[in-house]
N, C-alpha and C positions, 0 to 999 in steps of 0.2 A: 590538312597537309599530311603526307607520307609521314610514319616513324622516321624514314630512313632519309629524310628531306629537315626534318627539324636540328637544330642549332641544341648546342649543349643545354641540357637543363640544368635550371637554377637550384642553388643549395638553398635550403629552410635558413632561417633564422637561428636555429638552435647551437649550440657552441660543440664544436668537433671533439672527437676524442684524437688527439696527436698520437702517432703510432709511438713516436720519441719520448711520449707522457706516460703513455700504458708500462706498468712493471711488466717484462719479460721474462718469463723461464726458458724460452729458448735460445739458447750460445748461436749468437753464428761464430763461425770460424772456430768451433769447438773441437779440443786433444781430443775428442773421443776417437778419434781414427784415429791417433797414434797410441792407443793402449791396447793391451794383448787382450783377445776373447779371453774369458772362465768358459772355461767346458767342465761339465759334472756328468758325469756318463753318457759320455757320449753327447750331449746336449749344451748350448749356449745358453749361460744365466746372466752374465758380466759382461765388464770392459775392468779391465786390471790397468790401470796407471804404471807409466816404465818406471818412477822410483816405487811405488808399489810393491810391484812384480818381485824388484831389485830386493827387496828387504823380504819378502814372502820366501823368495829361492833357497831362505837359510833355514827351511822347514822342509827340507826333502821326503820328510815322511805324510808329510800333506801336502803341500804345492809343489808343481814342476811346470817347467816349460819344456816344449816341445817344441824342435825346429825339425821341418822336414827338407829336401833341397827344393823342392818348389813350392809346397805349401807354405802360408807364414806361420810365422808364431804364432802360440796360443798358449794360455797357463792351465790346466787342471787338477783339478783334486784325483791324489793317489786312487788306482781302483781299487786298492784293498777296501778303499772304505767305503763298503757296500751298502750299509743302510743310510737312514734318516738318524737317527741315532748316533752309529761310529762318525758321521759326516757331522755332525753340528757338537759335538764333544770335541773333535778334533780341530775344529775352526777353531772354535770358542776358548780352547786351549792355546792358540798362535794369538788371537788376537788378544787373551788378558796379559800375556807375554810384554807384546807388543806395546799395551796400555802401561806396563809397569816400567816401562824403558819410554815412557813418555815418547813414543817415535813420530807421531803422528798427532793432528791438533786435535782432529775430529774425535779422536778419543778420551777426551778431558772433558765432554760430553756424555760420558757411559752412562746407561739408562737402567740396566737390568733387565732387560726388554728385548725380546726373542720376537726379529722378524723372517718369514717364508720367503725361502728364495724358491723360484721355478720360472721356466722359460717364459710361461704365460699365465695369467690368472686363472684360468680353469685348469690348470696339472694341477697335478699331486705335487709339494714339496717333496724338494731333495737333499733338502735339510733346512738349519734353521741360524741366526746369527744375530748378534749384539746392534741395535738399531742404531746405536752410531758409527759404526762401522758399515755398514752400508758402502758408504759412495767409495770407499778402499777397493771392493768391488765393482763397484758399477753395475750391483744387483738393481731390479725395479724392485719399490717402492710403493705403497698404496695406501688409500687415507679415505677417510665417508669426511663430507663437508656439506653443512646446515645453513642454507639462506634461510631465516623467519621472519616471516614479513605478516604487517596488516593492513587490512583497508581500515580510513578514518576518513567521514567523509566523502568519498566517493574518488579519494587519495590513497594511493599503496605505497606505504611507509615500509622500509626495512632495518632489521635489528642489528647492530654491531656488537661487537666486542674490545675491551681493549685490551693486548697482554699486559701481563704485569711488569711492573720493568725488573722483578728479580729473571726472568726466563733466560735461560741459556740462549736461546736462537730470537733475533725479531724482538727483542724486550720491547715494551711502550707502545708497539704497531699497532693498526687496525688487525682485527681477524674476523672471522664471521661469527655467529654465532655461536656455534657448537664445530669444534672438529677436533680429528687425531689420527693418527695411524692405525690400521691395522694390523695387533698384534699375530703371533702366531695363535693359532687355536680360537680365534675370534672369526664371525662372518661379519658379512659389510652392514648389515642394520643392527646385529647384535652391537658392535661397534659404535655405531651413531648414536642410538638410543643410553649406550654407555655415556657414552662424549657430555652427549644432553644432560643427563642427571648431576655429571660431574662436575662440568664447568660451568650450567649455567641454571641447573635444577630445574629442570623442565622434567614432569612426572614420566617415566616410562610409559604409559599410559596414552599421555600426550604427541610424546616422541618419535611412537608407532607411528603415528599416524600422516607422516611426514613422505612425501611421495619422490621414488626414484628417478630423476632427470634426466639421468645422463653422467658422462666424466669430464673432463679436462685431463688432456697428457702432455706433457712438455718434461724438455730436460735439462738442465743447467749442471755447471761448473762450481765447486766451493771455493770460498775466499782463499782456500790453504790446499787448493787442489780437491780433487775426485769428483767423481760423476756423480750426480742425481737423476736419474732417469725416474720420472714421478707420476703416476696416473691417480686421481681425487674421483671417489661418489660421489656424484651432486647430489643432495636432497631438498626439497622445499616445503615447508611447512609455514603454512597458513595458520595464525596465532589466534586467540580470542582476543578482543580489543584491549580489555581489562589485564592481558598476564601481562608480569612486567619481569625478567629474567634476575635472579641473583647470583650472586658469587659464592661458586662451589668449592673445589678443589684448591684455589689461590692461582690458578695461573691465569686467569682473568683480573682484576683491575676493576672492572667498570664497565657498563653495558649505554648503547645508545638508539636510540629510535628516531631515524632519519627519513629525510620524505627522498624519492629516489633520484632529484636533481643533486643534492648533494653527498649521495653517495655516489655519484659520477664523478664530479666532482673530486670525491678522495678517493678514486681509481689512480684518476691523472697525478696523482700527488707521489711524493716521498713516504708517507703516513701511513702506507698500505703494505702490510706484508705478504709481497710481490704473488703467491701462489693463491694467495685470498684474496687478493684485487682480481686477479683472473675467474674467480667463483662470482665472484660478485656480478663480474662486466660480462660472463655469460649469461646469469639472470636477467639483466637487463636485455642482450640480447632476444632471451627466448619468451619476456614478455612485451616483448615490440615496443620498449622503450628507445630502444637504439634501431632509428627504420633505417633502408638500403638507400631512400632517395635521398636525406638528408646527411647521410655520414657516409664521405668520401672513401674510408680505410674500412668501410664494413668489411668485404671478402677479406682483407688481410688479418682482420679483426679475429674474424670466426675462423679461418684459418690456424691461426697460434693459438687458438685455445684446444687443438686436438691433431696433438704433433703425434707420430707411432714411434713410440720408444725403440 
């Protein structure tokens, strides 16, 4: 019989991934259209939030708005402040302000940690800025993240992580194995290979040798407002049977080795910290654990894991 003549096909047996089950990063119906562009010479780095914006105006020597009559608003950084330099002393100066007047939540969060703002991952920064202040901007974001996984058996088992429940963000969640942001002055495996030693003491050695996948982009909303606009290095690294990951740095917990039904499984769940569920449920994708004929939401699946910021 004709393709075009057969009657729908049947689903496998296997248990669906519910699109309402998968943690999401991306907002629909997300403020991001009603906050004002950051322009930084001439250039779009943000999304400014209006009470944002509202409390930033009272640094005229670094932030301004500009209304034009037909253009819209837009916030930018003063162009006296011509460097990388003048530009990231001057932010970092409004935003410890800012932090000492308690104005904002996401600041009770401060990390010491200088991350790259620029329009797209290969510029040059245009400066630099306190990593939890971030979403105040609506700057991107970016982060190396480690599936390790083994074969046992002729079974491919993958490695979790748990945070610890002191963590600022996600206390108690699942995470993958190895991951973290992207500081300033860090590249993206420099980064991973750091992650690895720190949190789950996997030898630099080792770590190298973990191979570049691809990303995930997506963007969401904070509990307390501001944007995340977020893009993750996938890496995969293939383990020896025998290595069993320890607790590095303390922001780990506890480490586990799961066969790959049940880390579907705690995709679908609460348990999953939502941005490393989405690392995960790509894995799965891109070793043809999750096939097109059997799961309904696949296109919508692979879809939300590679939104453009």
């Amino acid at each position: 019989m004709p393709p075009a003549l057969r009657g729908p096909r049947k689903q496998g047996n296997s248990r669906h991934l519910k699109l309402g089950q998968v943690p999401s990063r991306n907002t629909a119906g997300s403020s991001k259209a009603l906050c004002l562009p950051l322009r930084v010479a001439g250039q779009q780095v943000g999304h400014v939030p209006q009470a944002v914006a509202k409390r930033l105006c009272q640094y005229p020597s670094v932030f301004s708005v500009s209304q034009g009559k037909e253009a819209p608003a837009y916030m930018e950084l003063n162009v006296q402040l011509a460097s990388w330099e003048q530009r990231t002393a001057a932010v970092q100066e409004v935003l410890q302000e800012l932090r000492d007047q308690q104005a904002f939540p996401c600041l009770k969060e401060w990390r010491e940690e200088l991350y790259s703002v620029r329009p797209y991952f290969c510029d040059t920064p245009l400066f630099s800025m306190e990593r939890a202040a971030t979403p105040l901007l609506g700057v991107k974001r970016y982060g190396a993240h480690l599936n390790g996984y083994i074969w046992q058996n002729g079974q491919m088992y993958m490695w979790l992580a748990r945070r610890a429940s002191n963590k600022p963000t996600y206390p108690g969640l699942l995470d993958n194995l190895a991951a973290g942001g992207i500081a300033t002055g860090l590249g993206v495996t420099e980064t991973l290979i750091k992650e690895c030693q720190e949190e789950a003491c996997i030898p630099p050695s080792l770590a190298a040798q973990a191979k570049p996948v691809g990303t995930i982009s997506y963007t969401y909303e904070g509990a307390h407002g501001g944007i995340y606009p977020e893009c993750q290095f996938v890496f995969d690294l293939e383990l020896p049977e025998d290595f069993v990951p320890q607790v590095g740095d303390g922001e780990v917990q506890e480490f586990y080795l799961w066969p790959l039904e049940k880390v579907k499984e705690a995709i679908g769940s609460s348990d999953f910290k939502p941005n490393c569920a989405m690392v995960a449920l790509d894995f799965l994708i891109r070793h043809g654990y999750i096939q097109p004929d059997e799961e309904p939401h696949y296109v919508e699946l692979v879809e939300g894991l590679h939104r453009t910021l």
